[in-house]
Structures are given as C-alpha cells and as structure tokens.
PLY file of the C-alpha trace (Angstrom):
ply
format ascii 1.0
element vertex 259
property float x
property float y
property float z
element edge 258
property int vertex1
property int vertex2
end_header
68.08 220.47 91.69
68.90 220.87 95.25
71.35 217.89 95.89
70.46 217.58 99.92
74.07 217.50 100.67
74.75 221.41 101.60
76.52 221.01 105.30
77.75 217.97 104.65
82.00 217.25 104.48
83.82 215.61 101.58
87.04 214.32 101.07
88.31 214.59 97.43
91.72 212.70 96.31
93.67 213.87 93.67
91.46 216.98 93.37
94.16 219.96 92.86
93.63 219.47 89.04
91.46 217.46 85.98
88.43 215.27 87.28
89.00 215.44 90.63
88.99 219.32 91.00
85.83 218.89 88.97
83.95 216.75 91.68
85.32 219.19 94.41
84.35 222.19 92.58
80.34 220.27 92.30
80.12 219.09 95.44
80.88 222.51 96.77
78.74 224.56 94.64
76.18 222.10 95.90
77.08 223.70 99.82
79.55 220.66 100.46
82.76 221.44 102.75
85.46 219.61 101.64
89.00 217.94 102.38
91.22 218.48 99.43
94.12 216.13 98.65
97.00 215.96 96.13
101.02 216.25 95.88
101.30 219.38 94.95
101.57 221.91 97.47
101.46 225.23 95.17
98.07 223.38 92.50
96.24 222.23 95.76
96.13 225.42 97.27
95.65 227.50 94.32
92.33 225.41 93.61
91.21 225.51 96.82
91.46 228.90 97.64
89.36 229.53 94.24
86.58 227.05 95.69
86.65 229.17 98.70
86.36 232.56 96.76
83.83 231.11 94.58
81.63 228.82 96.59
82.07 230.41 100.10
82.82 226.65 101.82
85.18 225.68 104.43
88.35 224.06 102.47
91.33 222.14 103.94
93.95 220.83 102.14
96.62 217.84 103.00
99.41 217.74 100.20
100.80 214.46 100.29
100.86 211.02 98.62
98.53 209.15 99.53
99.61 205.91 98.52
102.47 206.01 100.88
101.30 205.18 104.60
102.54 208.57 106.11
100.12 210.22 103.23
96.95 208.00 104.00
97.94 209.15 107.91
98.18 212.67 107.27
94.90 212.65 104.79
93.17 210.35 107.24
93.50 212.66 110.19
92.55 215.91 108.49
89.49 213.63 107.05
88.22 212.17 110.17
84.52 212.04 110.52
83.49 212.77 106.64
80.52 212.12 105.25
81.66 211.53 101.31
84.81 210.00 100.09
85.58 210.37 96.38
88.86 207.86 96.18
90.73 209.12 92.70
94.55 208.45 91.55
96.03 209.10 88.00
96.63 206.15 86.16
99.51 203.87 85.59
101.82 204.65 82.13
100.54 202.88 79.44
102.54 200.63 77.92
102.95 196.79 75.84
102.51 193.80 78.00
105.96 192.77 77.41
107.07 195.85 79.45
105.66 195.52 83.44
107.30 193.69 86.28
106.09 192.85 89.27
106.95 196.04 90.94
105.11 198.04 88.13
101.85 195.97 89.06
102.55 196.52 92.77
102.72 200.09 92.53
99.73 200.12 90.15
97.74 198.06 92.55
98.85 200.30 95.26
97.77 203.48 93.56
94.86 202.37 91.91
93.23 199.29 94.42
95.03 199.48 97.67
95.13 203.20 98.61
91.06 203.40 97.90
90.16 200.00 99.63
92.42 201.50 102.84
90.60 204.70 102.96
87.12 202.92 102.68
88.15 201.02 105.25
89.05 203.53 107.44
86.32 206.14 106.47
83.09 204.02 106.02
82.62 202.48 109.74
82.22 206.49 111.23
79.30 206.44 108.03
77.61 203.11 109.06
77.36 205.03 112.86
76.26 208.21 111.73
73.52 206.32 109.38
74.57 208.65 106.06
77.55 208.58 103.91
78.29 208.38 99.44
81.30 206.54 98.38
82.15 207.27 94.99
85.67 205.47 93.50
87.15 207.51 90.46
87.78 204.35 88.36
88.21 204.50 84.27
86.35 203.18 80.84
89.10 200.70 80.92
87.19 198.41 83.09
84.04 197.95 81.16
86.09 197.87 78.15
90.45 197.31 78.41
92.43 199.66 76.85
95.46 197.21 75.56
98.08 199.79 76.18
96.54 200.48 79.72
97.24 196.56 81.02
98.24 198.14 84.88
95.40 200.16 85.00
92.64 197.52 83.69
94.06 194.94 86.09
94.32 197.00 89.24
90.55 199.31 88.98
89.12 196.13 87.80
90.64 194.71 91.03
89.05 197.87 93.09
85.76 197.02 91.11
85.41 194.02 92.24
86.02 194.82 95.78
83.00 197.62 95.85
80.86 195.18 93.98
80.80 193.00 97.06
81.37 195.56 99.94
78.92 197.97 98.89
76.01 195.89 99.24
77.11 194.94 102.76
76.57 198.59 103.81
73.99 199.93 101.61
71.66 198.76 104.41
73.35 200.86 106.82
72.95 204.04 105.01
76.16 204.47 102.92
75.75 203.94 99.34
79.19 202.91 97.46
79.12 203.03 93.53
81.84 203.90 90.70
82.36 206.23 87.95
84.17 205.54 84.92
85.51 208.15 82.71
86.00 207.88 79.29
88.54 210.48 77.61
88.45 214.16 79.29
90.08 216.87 78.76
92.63 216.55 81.22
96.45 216.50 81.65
96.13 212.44 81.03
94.38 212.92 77.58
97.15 215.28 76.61
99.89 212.53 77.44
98.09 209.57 75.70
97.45 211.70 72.47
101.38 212.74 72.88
101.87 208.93 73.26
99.94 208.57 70.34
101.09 211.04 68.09
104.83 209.89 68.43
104.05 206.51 67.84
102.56 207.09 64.59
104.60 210.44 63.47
101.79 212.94 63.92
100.73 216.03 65.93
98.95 215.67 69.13
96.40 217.75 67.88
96.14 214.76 64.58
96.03 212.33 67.35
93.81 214.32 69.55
91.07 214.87 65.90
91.54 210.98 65.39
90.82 209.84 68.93
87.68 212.45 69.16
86.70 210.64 66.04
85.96 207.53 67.52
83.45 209.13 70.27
80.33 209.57 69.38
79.60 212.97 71.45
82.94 214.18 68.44
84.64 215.59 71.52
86.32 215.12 75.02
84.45 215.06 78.16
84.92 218.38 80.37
85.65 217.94 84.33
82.83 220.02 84.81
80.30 217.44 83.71
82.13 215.12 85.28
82.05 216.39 88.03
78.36 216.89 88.45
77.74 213.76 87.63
79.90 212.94 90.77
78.26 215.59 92.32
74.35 213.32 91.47
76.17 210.24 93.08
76.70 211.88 96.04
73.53 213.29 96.95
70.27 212.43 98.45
68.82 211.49 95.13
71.37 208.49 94.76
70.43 206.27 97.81
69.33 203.35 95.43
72.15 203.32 93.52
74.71 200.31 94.93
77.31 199.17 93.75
76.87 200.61 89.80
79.62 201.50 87.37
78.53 204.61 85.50
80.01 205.32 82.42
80.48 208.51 81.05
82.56 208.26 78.08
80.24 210.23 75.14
79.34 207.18 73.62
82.77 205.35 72.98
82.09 202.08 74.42
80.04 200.30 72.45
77.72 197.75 74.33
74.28 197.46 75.49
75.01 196.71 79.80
0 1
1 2
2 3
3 4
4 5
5 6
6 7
7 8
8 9
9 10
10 11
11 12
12 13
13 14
14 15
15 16
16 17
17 18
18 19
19 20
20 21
21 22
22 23
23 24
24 25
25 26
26 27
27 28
28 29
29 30
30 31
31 32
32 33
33 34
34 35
35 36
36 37
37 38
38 39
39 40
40 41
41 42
42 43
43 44
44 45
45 46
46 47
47 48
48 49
49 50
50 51
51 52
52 53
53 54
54 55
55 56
56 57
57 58
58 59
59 60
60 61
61 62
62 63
63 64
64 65
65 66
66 67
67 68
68 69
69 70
70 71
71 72
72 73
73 74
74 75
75 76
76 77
77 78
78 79
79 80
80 81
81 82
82 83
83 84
84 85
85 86
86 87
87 88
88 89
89 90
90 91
91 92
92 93
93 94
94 95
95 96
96 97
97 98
98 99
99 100
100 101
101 102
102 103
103 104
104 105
105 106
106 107
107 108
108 109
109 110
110 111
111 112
112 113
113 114
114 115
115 116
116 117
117 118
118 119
119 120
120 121
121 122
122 123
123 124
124 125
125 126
126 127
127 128
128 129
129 130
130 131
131 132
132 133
133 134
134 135
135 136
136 137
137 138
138 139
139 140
140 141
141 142
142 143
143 144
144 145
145 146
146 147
147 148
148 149
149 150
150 151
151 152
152 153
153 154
154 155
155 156
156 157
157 158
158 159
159 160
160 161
161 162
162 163
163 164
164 165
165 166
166 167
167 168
168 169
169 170
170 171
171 172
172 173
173 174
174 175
175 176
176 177
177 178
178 179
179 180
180 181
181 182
182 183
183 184
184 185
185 186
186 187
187 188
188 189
189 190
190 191
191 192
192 193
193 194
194 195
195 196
196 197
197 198
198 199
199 200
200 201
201 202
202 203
203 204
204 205
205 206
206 207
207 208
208 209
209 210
210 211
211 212
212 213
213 214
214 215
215 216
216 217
217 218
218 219
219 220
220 221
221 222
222 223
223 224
224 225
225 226
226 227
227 228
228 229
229 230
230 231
231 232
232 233
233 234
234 235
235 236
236 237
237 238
238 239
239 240
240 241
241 242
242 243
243 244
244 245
245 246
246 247
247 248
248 249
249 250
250 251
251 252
252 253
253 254
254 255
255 256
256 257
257 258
C-alpha cells in the first residue's frame, strides 16, 4: 500500500532503539525524512545511519533529553516545520504504591504527559497552516487496562490521553489528525527488565518469567517493533485522516474487553 506520505518530514522521540526505531524505520521505508531523537549519542547515530543505508532518506539526529527544556530546545529547532510528530518516552520503574513521592510522579508526568503536550504545542500550529500533519503519541496497554506495578505510568499517559482526547478534535478540522497507540508487551529492552523484575520476585529465570507472561497473550508471543511500527507507520498516512482521537491497541490479544 502506498502510504501517501513519501516527501514528507517526521520527527521520532526516543527512536535510537525498541518501538520507536520501529516507527522511524516504517515511516522511512514508506519515503518519510525524518528527525531522530534520543540520549544516546553512539545508539542514535548507529540507527540512523542504517535508515540512511537502507532507505536512502535524509536523517538528522538531536541526542538529548527531551524532557529537560534545553532538550525540547535543541529537538525543537532541528524539528521546525515537520509534518509528523510521533511523541514516545520509556516508562516510569514499576513499583508498589507505597513506594512514589511526589517527585517520582513529577518526573513521570514530565516524561510521560508534559514533554509530549509541549511538543504538540509547539509543532501542531505550523500543521494547522500548512493544512496536513499526523500526530501519533507512543502511549502503553496500561491505559485501557492498569498495570498495578506500573501506578506512574497509568497515571501520567492516562493524563496525556486525556489531553489528545479533547485537543485532537479541535484540529482534526484543520487537517492534522492526532490519535494514540498503545503497546502491549514487545520485545524490547523494557520487556526484558519487567520479566527480570519478575523473575526475581518470584525466584525464577527471566526466560520462566518471559514463557509465563507470553502465556497470558493470546498471539503466545511478544509483539516485534517492526509491526509496531507499521502500524505507526498506517496512522500516519493518508489513509488515516478519519481517525481522531482513537487509542489503538496492539497488545496480541492480552486485554480482554470488547471497546
């Protein structure tokens, strides 16, 4: 399927590795020139230069955090004039409800609400005068269904839901369609830390803990960044302009429920 998209510029966050290198690497088989962003120096420019190799598009990379405000700047500037924003962030640590503070909910928020609702806001009015742009927020399972171990990360996406749910039908008129996507487990550095989490709480191997928690999925495996990605990929496209303000799940099956 030819997305409609080739041309266009996208910035990716959090892209030098796991789902978001798997959104960068769709949108730029689909002709897409892109802005990637992470921490890492040495990972961001290793993945980029294979998009380049492999995909022949124009890459540019910002490493920096951009939670801080010097990050946002840096990103922000390198970004200017984009037509797609995929807003991504690794999750808080998991943890019992007994164990946060206000400053572990701040930084959560900041991570996981603030830093996406900042580069919306700073991203989206150059799409409303251009007539075109895709939003798509990198958001987690744990909204449509809380993870009890995951308490910073259900509050603060389900904060950043929220917001979208309201702000993307203000601009959906205007030509820039805003919508979410929630993974489910993937195989990704996070999945390897929860099943370690896992299998040292309950005196196991991570690959036990890995077999039990593919157990309760009813795909039997982990999601790859590849599909998730071009499912990203879909969202972004031309094919996607009636799709506001949606949460789409992709989780093989896990979350059992009927909306």
């Amino acid at each position: 399927m030819d997305l409609g998209i080739s041309g266009k510029r996208a910035l990716v966050c959090a892209s030098s590795k796991g789902l978001g290198l798997g959104c960068a690497e769709a949108l730029a088989e689909a002709g897409v020139n892109l802005v990637m962003n992470a921490r890492g120096a040495e990972a961001l420019e290793a993945s980029a230069q294979a998009i380049r190799d492999q995909y022949g598009v124009d890459v540019v990379t910002v490493a920096a955090d951009v939670t801080t405000p010097e990050g946002q700047q840096k990103v922000l500037e390198a970004a200017a004039g984009v037509d797609i924003l995929v807003t991504n962030a690794g999750g808080p640590p998991p943890g019992l409800w007994t164990d946060w503070d206000r400053d572990d909910f701040i930084k959560a928020l900041d991570a996981n609400m603030l830093t996406p609702i900042a580069l919306i806001k700073a991203l989206v009015p150059g799409m409303i005068e251009r007539g075109w742009g895709r939003v798509v927020n990198i958001t987690s399972v744990s909204v449509k269904s809380p993870v009890p171990v995951l308490g910073l990360s259900n509050a603060a996406r389900a904060g950043l839901t929220g917001y979208v749910a309201g702000t993307a039908r203000q601009v959906a008129g205007k030509g820039v369609i805003m919508n979410n996507l929630q993974p489910g487990l993937h195989a990704t550095d996070r999945a390897e830390a929860l099943d370690g989490g896992a299998a040292k709480a309950q005196g196991i191997s991570v690959e036990d803990a890995k077999k039990q928690r593919c157990a309760t999925i009813p795909a039997g495996r982990y999601g790859t960044r590849q599909e998730f990605g071009a499912t990203c990929a879909f969202m972004c496209s031309q094919h996607a302009g009636f799709m506001v303000a949606q949460n789409i799940l992709l989780d093989g099956g896990a979350t059992n429920t009927t909306m």
